[in-house]
N, C-alpha and C positions, 0 to 999 in steps of 0.2 A: 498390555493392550493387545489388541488381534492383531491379525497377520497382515491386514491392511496397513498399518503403521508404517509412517510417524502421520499424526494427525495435525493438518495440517492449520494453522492460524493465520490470515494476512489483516494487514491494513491501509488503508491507501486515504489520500486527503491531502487538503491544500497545506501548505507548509505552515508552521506553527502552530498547529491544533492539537496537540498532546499525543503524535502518533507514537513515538519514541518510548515517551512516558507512560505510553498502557500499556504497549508490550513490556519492556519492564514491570510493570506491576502483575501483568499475568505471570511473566516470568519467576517471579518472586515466588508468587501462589505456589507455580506447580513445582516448583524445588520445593517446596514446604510440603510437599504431597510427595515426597519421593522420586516425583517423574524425570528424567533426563529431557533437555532441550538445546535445541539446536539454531542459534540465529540466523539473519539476513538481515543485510542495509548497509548506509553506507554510498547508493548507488549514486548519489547525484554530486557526492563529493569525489569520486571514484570518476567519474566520468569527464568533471573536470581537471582534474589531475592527466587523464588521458586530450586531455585537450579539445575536446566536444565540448560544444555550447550549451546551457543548461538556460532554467528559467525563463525569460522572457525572449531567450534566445534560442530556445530549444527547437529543430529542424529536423527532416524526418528521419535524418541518421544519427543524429545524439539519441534521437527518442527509440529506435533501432535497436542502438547499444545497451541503452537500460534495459529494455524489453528482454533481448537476449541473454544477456551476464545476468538479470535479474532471474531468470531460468535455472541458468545456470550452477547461481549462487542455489540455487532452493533445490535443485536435484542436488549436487555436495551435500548440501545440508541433509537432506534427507538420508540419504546414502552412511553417511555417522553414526546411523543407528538411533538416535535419540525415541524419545517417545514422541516428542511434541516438535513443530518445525515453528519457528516465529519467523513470521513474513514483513519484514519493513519494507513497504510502499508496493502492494500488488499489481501486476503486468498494467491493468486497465488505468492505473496511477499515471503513465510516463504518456498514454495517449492523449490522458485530458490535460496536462502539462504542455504537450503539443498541440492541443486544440488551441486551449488558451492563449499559447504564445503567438500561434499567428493570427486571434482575435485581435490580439496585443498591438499585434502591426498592422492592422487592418488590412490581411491578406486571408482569402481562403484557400483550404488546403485542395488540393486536387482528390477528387473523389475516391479515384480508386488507392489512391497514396494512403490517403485514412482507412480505406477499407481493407489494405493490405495490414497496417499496422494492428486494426481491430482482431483482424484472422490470426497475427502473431499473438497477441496478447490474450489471446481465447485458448492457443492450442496446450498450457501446460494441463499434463496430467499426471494422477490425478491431480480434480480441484479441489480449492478449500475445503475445508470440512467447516470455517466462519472464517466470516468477510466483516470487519469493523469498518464504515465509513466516517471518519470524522466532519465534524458540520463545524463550519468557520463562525466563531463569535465574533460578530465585528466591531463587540465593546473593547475586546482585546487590541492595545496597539500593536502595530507591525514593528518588530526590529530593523530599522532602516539602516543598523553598523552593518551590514551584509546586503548592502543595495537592494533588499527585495522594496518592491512594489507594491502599495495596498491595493493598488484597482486592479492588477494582476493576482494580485493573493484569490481578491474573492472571482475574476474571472476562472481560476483555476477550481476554486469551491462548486462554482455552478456546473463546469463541464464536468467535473466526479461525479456528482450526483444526477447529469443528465444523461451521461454513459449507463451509469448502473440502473437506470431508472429504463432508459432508451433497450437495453442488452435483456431486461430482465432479468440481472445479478442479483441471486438470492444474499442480500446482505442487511447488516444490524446498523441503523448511525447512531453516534455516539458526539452529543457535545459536552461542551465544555462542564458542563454543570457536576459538578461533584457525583450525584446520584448516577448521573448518566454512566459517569465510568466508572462509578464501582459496580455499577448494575450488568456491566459488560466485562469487567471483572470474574463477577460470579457466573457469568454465563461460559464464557472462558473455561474456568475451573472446573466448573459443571458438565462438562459437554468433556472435558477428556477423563473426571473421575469416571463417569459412566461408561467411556471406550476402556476405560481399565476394568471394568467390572464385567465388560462381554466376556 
């Protein structure tokens, strides 16, 4: 790859939309290509284990924490050398998880509170090199063994998409549909053969 490297991949979405599962599949590809990669995630299980509120419960210091350690984790990452960095759940992830949750509670967030979080979530550099959004099928049932919430899931689905839509994030969505994600797959793959070929 050039000297720009590692190139970087994230993905953000409401919970249970296959985010895991396509970075793994990318993942796959590009060890199949030779390239070294380097993960992230993990952050929302991590955050509870630290004792922060996640989910429907998330406030503007759980959401804080994600943002920051999600940084964090993706400079590490980066810093390993790899070719490729895979991003589970991109910074702009842990805001709309926050929006959502005080939609949830029929509470609105204090303006500049969101606006401070947005300037957090903006400030990693470099950005992506591809932003995967995933889009909620709401044929798909919600696993209720882990207390999530269907009106919460898809309130989380709309604020991703009104963020990146809102921001002007150059990003790809990606549902459920088979085609979709190997279509994103191959864009994937594609996009760091050709960084290796500069």
């Amino acid at each position: 790859m050039t000297s720009s490297k590692p190139l970087r991949i994230a993905v953000l979405g409401t919970h249970s939309t296959g985010k895991t599962t396509l970075l793994k599949r990318i993942e796959i590809q590009l060890l199949g290509h030779s390239l070294t990669v380097a993960r992230t995630g993990r952050l929302g299980k991590r955050a509870a284990a630290a004792g922060l509120p996640k989910m429907q419960h998330h406030t503007a210091q759980s959401t804080e924490w994600i943002i920051a350690q999600g940084i964090l984790d993706e400079t590490y990452a980066a810093a390993q050398g790899a070719d490729v960095v895979l991003i589970d759940r991109a910074a702009h992830d842990a805001v709309a998880y926050f929006e959502a949750a005080m939609a949830f509670r029929s509470e609105a967030p204090p303006r500049l509170e969101r606006e401070r979080l947005l300037t957090l979530a903006s400030t990693p550099l470099p950005k992506c090199d591809l932003l995967f959004a995933t889009v909620l099928d709401k044929s798909v049932p919600v696993d209720t063994s882990h207390g999530y919430d269907a009106g919460f899931r898809r309130l989380v689905d709309d604020r991703v998409h009104r963020l990146l839509a809102n921001d002007v994030v150059p990003h790809q969505r990606v549902t459920s549909d088979p085609d979709s994600q190997a279509h994103a797959v191959d864009v994937a793959v594609q996009r760091c053969l050709k960084e290796e070929l500069v």
